[in-house]
VMD Tcl script that builds the backbone (N, CA, C; Angstrom):
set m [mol new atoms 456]
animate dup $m
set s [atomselect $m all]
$s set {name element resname resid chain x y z} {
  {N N UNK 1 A -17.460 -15.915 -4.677}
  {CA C UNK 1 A -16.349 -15.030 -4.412}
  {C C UNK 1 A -15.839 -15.198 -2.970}
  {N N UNK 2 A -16.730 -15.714 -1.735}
  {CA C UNK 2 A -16.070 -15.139 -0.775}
  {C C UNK 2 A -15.491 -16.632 -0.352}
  {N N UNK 3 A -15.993 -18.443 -0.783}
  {CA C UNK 3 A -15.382 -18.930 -0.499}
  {C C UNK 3 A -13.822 -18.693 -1.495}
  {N N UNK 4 A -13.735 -18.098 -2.752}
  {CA C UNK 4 A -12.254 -18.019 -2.857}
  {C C UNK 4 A -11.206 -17.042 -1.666}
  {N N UNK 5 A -12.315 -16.458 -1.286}
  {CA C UNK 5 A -11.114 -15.942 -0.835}
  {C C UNK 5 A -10.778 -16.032 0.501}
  {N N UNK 6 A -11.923 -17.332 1.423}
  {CA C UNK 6 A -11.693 -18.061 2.231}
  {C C UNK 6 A -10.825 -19.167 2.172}
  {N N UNK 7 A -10.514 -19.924 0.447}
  {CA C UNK 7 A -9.601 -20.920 0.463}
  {C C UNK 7 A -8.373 -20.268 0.858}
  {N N UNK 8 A -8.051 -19.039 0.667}
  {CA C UNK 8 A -6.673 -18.319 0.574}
  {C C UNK 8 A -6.731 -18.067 2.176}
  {N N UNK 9 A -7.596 -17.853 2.882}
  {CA C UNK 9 A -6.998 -16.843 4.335}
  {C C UNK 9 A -6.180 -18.019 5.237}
  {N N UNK 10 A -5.298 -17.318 5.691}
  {CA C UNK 10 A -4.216 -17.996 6.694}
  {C C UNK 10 A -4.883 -17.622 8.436}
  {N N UNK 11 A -5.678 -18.580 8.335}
  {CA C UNK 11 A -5.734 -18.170 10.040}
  {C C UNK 11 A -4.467 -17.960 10.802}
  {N N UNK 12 A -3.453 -18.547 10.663}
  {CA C UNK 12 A -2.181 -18.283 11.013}
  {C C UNK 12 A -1.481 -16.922 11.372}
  {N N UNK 13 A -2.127 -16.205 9.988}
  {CA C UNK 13 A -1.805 -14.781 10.233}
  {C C UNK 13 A -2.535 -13.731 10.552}
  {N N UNK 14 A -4.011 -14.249 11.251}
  {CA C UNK 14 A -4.391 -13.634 12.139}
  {C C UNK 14 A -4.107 -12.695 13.291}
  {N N UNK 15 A -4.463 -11.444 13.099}
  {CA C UNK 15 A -3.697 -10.662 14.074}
  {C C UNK 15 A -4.848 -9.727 15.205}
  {N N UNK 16 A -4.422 -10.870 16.669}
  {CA C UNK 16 A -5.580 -10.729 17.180}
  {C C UNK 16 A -5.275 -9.592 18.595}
  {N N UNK 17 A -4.261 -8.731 17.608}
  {CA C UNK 17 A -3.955 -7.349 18.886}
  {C C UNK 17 A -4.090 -6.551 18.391}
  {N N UNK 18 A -4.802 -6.384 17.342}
  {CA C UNK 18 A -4.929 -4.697 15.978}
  {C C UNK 18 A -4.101 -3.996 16.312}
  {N N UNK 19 A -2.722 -4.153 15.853}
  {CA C UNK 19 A -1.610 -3.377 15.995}
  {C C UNK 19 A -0.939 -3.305 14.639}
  {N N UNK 20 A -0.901 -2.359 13.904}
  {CA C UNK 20 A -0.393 -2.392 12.717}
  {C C UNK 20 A 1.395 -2.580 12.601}
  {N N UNK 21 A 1.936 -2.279 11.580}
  {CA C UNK 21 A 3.461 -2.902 11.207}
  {C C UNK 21 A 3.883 -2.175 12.198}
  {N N UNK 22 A 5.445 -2.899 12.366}
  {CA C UNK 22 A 5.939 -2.644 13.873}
  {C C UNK 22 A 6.390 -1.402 13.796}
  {N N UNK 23 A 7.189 -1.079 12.647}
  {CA C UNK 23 A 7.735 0.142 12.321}
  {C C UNK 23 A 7.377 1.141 11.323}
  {N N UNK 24 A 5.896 1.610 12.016}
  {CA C UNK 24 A 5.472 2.233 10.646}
  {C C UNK 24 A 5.758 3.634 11.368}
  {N N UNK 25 A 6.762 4.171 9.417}
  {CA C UNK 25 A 7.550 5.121 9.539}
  {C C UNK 25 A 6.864 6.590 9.745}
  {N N UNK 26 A 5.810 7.112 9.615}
  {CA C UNK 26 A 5.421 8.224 9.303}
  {C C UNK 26 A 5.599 9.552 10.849}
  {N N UNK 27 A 5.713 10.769 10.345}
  {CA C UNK 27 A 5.849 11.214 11.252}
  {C C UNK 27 A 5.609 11.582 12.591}
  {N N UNK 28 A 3.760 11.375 12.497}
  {CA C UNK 28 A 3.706 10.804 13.954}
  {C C UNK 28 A 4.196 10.004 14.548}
  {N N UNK 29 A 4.422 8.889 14.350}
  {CA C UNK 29 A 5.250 7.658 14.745}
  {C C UNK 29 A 6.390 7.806 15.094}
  {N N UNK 30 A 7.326 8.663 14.437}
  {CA C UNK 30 A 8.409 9.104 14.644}
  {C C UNK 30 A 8.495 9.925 15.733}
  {N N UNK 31 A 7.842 11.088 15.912}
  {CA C UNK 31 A 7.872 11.996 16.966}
  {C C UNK 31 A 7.409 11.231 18.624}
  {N N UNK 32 A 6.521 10.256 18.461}
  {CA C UNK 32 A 5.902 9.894 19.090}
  {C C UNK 32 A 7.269 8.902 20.062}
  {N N UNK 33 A 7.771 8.477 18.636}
  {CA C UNK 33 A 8.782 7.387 19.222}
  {C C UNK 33 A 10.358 8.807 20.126}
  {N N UNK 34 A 10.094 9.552 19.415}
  {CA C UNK 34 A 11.324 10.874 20.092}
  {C C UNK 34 A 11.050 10.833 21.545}
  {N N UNK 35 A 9.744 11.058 21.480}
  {CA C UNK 35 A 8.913 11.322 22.836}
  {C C UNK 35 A 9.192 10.682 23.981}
  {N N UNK 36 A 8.837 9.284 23.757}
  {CA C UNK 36 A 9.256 8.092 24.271}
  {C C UNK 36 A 10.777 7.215 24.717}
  {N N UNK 37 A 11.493 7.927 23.248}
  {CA C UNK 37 A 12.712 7.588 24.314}
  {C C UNK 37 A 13.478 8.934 24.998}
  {N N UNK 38 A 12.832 10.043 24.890}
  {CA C UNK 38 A 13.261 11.110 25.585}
  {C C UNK 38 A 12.614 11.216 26.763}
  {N N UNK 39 A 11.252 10.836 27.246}
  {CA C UNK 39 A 10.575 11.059 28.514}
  {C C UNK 39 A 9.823 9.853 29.381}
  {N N UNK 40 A 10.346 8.708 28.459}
  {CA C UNK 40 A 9.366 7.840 29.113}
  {C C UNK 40 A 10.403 6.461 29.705}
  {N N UNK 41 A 11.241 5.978 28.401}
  {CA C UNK 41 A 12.187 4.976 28.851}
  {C C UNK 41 A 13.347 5.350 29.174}
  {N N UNK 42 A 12.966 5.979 30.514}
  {CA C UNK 42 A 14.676 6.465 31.404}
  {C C UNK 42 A 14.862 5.719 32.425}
  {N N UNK 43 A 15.883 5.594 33.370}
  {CA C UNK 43 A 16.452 4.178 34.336}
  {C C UNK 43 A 15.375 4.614 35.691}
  {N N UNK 44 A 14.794 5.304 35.663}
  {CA C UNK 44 A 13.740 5.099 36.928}
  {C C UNK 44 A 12.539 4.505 36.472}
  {N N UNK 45 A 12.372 4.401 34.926}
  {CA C UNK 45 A 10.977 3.334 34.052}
  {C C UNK 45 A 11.905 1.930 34.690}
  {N N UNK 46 A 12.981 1.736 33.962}
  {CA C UNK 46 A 13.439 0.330 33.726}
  {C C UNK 46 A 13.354 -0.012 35.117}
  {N N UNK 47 A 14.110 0.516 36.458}
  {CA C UNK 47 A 13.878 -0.137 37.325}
  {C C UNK 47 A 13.041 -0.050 38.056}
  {N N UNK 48 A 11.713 0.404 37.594}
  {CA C UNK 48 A 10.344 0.231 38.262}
  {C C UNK 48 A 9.959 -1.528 37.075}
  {N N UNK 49 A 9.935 -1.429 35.820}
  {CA C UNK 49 A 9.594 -2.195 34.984}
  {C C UNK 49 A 10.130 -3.546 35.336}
  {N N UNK 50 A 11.602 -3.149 35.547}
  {CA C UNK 50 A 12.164 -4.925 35.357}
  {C C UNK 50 A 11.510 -5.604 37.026}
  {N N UNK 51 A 11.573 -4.738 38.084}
  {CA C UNK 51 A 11.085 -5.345 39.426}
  {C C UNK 51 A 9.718 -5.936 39.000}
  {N N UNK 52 A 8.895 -5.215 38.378}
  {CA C UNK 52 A 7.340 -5.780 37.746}
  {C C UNK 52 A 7.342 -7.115 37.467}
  {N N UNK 53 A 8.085 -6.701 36.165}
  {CA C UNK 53 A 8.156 -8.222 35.811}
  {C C UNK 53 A 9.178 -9.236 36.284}
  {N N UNK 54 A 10.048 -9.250 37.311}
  {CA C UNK 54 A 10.070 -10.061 37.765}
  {C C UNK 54 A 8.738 -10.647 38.622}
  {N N UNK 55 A 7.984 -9.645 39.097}
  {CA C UNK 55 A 6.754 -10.590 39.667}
  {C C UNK 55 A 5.989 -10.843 38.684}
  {N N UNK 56 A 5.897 -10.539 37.814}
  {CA C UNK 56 A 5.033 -11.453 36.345}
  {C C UNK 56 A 5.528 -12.976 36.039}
  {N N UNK 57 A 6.956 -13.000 36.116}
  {CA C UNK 57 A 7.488 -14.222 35.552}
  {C C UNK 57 A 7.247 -15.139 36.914}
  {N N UNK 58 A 7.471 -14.635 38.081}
  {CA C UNK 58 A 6.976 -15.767 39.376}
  {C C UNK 58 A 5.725 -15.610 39.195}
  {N N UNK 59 A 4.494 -15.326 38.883}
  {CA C UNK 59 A 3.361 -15.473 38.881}
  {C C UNK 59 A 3.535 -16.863 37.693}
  {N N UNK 60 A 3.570 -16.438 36.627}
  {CA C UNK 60 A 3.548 -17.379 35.576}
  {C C UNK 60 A 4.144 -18.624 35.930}
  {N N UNK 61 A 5.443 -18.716 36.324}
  {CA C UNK 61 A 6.007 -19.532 36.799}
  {C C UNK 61 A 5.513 -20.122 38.003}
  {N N UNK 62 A 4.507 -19.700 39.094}
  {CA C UNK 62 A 4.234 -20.381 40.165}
  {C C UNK 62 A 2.962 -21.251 39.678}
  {N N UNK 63 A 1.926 -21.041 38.343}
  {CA C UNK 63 A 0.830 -21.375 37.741}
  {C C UNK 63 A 1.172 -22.606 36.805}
  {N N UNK 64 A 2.546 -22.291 36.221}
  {CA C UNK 64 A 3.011 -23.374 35.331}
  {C C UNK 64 A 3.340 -24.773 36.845}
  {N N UNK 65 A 3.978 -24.404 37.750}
  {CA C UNK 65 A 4.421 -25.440 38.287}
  {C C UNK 65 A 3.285 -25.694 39.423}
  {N N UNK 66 A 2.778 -25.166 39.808}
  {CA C UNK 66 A 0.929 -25.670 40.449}
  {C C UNK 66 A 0.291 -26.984 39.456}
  {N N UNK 67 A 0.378 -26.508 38.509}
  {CA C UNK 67 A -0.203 -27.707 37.162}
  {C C UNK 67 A 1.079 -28.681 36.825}
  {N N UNK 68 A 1.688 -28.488 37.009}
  {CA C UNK 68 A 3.326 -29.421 36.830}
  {C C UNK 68 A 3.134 -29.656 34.585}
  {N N UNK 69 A 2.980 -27.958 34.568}
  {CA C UNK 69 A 3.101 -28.115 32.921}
  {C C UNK 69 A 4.211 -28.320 32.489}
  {N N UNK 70 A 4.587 -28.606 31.311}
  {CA C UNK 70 A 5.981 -28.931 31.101}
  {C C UNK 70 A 6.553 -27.579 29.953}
  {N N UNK 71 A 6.034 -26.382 30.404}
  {CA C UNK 71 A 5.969 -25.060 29.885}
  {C C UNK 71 A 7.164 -24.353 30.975}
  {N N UNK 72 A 7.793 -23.283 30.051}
  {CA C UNK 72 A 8.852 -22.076 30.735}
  {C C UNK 72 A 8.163 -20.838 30.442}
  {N N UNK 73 A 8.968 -19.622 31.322}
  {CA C UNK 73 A 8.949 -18.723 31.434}
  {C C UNK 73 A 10.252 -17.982 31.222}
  {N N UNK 74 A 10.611 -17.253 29.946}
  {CA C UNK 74 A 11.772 -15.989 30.167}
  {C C UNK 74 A 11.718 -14.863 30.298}
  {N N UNK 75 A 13.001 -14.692 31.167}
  {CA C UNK 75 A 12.690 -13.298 31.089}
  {C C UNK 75 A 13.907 -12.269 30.643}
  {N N UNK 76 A 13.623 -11.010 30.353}
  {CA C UNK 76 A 14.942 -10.339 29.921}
  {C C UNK 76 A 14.991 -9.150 29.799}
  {N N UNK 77 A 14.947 -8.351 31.366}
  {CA C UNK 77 A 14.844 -7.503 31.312}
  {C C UNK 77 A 13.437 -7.009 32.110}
  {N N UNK 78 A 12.702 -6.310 31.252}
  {CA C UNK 78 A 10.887 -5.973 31.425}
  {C C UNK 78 A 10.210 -6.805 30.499}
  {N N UNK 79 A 10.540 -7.571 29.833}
  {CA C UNK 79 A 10.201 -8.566 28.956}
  {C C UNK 79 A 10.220 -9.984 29.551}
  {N N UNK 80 A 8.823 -10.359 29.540}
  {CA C UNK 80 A 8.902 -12.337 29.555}
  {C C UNK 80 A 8.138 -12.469 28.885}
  {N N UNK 81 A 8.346 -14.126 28.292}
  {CA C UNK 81 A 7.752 -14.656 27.550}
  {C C UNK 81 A 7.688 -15.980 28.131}
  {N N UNK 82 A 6.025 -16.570 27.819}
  {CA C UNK 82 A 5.575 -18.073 28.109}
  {C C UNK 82 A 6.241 -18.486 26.954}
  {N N UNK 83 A 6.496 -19.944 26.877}
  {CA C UNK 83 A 6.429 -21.020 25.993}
  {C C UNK 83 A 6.169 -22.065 26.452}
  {N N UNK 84 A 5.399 -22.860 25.634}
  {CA C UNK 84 A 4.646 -24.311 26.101}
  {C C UNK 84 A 5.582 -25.436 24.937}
  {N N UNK 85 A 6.615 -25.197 26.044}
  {CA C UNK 85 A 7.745 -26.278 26.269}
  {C C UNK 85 A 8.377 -26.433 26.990}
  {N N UNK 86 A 9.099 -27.485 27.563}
  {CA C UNK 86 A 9.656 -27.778 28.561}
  {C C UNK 86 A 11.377 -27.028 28.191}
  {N N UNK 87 A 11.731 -26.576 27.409}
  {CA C UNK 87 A 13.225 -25.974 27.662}
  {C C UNK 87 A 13.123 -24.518 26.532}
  {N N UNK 88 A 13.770 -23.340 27.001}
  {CA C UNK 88 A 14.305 -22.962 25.635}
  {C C UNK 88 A 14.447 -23.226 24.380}
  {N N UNK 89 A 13.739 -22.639 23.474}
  {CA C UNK 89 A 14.632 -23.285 22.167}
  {C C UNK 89 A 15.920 -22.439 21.857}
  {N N UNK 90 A 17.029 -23.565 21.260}
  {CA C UNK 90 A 18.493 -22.644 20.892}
  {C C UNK 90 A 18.370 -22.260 19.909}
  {N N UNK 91 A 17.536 -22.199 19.092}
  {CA C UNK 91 A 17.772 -21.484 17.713}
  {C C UNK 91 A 16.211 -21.461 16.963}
  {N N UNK 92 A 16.014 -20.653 15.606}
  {CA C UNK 92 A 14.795 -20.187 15.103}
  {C C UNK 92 A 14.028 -21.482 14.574}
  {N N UNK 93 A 14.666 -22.001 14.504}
  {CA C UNK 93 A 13.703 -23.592 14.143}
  {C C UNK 93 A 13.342 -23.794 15.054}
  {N N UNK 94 A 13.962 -24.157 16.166}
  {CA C UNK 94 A 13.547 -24.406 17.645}
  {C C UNK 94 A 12.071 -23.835 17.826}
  {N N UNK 95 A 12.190 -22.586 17.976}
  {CA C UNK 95 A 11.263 -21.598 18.269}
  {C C UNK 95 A 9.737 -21.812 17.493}
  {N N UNK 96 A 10.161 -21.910 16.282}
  {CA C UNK 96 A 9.147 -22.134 15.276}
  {C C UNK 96 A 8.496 -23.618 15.195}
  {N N UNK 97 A 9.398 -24.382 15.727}
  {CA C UNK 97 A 8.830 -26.077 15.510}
  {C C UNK 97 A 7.655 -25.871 17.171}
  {N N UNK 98 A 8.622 -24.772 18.098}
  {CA C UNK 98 A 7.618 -24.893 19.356}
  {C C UNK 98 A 6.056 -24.217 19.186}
  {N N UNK 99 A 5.509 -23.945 17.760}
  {CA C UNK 99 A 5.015 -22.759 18.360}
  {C C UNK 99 A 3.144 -23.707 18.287}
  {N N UNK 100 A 2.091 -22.887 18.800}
  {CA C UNK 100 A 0.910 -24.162 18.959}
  {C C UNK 100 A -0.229 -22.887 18.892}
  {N N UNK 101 A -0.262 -22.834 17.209}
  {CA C UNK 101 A -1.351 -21.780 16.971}
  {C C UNK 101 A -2.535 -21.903 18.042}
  {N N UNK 102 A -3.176 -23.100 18.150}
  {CA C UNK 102 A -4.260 -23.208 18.247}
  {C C UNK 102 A -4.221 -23.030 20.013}
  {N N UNK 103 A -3.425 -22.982 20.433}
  {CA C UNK 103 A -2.877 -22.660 22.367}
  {C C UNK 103 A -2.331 -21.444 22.578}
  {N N UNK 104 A -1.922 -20.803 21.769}
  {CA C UNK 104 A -1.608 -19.750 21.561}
  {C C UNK 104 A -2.723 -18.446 21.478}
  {N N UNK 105 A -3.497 -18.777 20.565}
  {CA C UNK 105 A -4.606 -18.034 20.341}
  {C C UNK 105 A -5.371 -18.512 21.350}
  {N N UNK 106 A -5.782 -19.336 22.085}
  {CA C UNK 106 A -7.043 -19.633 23.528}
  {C C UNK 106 A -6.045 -18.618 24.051}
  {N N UNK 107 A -4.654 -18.892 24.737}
  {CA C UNK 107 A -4.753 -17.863 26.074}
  {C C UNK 107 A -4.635 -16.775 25.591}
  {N N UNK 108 A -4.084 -16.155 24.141}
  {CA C UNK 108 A -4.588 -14.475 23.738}
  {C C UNK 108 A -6.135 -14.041 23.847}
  {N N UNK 109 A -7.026 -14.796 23.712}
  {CA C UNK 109 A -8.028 -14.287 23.634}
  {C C UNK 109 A -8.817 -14.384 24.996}
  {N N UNK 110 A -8.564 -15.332 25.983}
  {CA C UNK 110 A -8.672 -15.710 26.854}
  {C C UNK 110 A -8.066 -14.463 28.012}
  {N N UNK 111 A -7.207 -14.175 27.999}
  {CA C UNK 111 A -6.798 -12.894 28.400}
  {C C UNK 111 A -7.503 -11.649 28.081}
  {N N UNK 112 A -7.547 -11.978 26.439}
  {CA C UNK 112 A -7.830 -10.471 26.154}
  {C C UNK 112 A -9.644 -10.378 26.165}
  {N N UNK 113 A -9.908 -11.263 26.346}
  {CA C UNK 113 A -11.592 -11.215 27.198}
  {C C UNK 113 A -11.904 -10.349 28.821}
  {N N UNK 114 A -10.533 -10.653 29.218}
  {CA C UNK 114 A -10.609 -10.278 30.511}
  {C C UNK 114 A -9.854 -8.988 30.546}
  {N N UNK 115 A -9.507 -8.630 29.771}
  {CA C UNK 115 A -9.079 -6.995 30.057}
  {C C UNK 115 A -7.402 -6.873 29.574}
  {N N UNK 116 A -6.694 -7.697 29.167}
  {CA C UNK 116 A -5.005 -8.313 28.817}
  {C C UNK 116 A -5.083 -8.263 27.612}
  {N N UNK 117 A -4.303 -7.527 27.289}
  {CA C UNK 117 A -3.060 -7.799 25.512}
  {C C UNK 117 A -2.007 -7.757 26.065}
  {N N UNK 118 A -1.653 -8.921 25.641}
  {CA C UNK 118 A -0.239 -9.804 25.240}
  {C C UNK 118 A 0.218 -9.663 23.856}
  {N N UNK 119 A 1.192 -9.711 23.987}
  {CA C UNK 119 A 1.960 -8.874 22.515}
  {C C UNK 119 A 1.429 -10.207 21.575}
  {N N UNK 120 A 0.634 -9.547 20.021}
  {CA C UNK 120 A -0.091 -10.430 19.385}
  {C C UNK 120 A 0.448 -11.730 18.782}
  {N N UNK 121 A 1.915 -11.753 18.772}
  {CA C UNK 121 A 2.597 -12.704 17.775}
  {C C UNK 121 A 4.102 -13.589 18.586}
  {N N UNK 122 A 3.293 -13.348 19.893}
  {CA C UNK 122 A 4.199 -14.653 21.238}
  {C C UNK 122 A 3.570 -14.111 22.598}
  {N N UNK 123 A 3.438 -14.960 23.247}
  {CA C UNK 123 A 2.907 -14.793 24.551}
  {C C UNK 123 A 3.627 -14.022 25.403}
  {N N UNK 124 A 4.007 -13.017 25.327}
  {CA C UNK 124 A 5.255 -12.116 25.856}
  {C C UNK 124 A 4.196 -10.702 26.756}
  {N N UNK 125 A 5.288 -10.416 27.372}
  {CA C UNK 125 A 4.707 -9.236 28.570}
  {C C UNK 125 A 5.416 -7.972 28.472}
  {N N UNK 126 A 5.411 -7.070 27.878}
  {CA C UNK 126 A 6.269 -5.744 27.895}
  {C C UNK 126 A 5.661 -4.913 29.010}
  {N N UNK 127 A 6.549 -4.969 29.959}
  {CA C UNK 127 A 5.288 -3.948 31.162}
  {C C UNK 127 A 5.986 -2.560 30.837}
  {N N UNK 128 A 4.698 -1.735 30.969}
  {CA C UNK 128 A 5.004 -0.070 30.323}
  {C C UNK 128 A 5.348 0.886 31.979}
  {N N UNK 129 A 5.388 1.909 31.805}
  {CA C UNK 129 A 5.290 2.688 32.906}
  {C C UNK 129 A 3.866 2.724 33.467}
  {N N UNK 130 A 2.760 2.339 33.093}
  {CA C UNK 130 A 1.854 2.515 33.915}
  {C C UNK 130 A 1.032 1.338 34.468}
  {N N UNK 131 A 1.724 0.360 34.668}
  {CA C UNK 131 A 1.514 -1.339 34.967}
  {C C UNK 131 A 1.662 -0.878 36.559}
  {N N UNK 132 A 0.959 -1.697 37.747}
  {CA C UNK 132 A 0.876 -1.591 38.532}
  {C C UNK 132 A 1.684 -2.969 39.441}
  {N N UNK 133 A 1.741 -3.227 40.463}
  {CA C UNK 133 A 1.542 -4.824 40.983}
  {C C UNK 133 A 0.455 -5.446 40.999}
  {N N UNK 134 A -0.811 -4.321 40.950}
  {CA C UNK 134 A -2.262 -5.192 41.169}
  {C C UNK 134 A -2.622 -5.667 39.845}
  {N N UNK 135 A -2.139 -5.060 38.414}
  {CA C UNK 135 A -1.738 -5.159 37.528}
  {C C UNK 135 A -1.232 -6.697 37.015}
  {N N UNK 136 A 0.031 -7.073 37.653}
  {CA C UNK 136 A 0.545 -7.918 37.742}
  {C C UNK 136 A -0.050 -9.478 38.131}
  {N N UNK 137 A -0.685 -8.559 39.550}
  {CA C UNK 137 A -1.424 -9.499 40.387}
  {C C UNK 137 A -2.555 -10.218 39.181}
  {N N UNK 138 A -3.061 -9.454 38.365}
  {CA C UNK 138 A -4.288 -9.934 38.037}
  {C C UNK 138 A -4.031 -10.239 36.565}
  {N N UNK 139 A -3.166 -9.974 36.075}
  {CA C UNK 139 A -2.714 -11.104 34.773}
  {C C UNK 139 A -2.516 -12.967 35.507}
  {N N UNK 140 A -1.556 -13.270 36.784}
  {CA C UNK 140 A -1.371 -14.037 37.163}
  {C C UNK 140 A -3.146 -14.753 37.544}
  {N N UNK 141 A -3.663 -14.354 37.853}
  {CA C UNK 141 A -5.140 -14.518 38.071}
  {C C UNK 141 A -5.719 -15.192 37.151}
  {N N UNK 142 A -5.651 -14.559 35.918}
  {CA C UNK 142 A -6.547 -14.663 34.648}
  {C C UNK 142 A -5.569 -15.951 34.154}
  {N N UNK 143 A -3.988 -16.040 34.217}
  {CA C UNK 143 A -3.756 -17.010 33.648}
  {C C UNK 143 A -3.531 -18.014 34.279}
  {N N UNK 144 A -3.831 -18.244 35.464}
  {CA C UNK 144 A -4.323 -19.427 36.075}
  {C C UNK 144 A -5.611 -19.730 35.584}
  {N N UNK 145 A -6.695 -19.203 35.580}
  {CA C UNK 145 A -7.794 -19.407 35.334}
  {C C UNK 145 A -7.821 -19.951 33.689}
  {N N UNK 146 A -7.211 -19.854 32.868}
  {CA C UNK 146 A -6.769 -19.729 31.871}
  {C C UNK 146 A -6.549 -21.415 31.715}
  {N N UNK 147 A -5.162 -21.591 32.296}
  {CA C UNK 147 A -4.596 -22.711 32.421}
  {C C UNK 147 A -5.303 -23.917 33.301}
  {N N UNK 148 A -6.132 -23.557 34.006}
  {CA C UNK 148 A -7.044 -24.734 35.130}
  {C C UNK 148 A -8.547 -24.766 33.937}
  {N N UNK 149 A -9.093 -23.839 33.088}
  {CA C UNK 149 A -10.043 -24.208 32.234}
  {C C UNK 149 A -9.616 -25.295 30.645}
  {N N UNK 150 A -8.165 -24.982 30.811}
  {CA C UNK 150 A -7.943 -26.585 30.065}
  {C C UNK 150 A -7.142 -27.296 30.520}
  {N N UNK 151 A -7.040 -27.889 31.863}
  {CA C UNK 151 A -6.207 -28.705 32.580}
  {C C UNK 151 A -6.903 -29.222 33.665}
  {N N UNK 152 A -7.990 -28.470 34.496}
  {CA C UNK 152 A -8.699 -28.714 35.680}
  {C C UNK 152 A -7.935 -28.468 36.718}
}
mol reanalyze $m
mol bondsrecalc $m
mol representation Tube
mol addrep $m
């Protein structure tokens, strides 16, 4: 029984941030989400958040080009995201032809050994209201360390 139902599992869809569906409707969730955009994401969050992560994306970005990877960093907003490619992709194929389960999952777990969740399903950074710079400081830390344990 259990190799059948090992032929079937998709490591792929491994979900290694135990975060259930994005939009699950029920009323806690709901209230919770009221909460949140009534007391939490107002323009003194965003412009504490987006200054953050701009020092997230120069961290990342100063680690990618220390190693001369041929990896980017976006950003948009309080949001960045790694990709281990050398440009943007323009469109969802793009995105999907870039993606490298098996590099993907080392630096999620690799992080999340050290104290980091990264959003489970892209290497992305949502900094919340209670992210610090030392915060910041020490994601950039871990993913150097990260990136020099398979690069040297």
């Amino acid at each position: 029984m259990s190799q059948r139902f090992a032929e079937k599992l998709n490591v792929d869809d491994a979900d290694v941030g135990g975060i259930g569906g994005t939009l699950a409707g029920n009323p806690l969730s709901i209230a919770a989400m009221k909460a949140t955009l009534q007391n939490v994401l107002t323009q003194e969050f965003y412009d504490k958040a987006i200054q953050l992560q701009e020092k997230f994306t120069e961290g990342v970005e100063s680690v990618i080009k220390e190693f001369e990877l041929p990896w980017i960093v976006k950003r948009l907003g309080n949001r960045s995201e790694y990709w281990f490619r050398p440009k943007p992709p323009k469109n969802g194929g793009e995105a999907f032809a870039a993606i490298d389960h098996e590099l993907d999952r080392y630096m999620h777990l690799f992080a999340l050994n050290r104290g980091i969740l990264m959003t489970p399903f892209h290497n992305m950074a949502l900094i919340s209201p209670e992210i610090t710079p030392a915060n910041v400081d020490y994601h950039t830390k871990v993913f150097r360390e990260a990136v020099q344990s398979l690069f040297g």
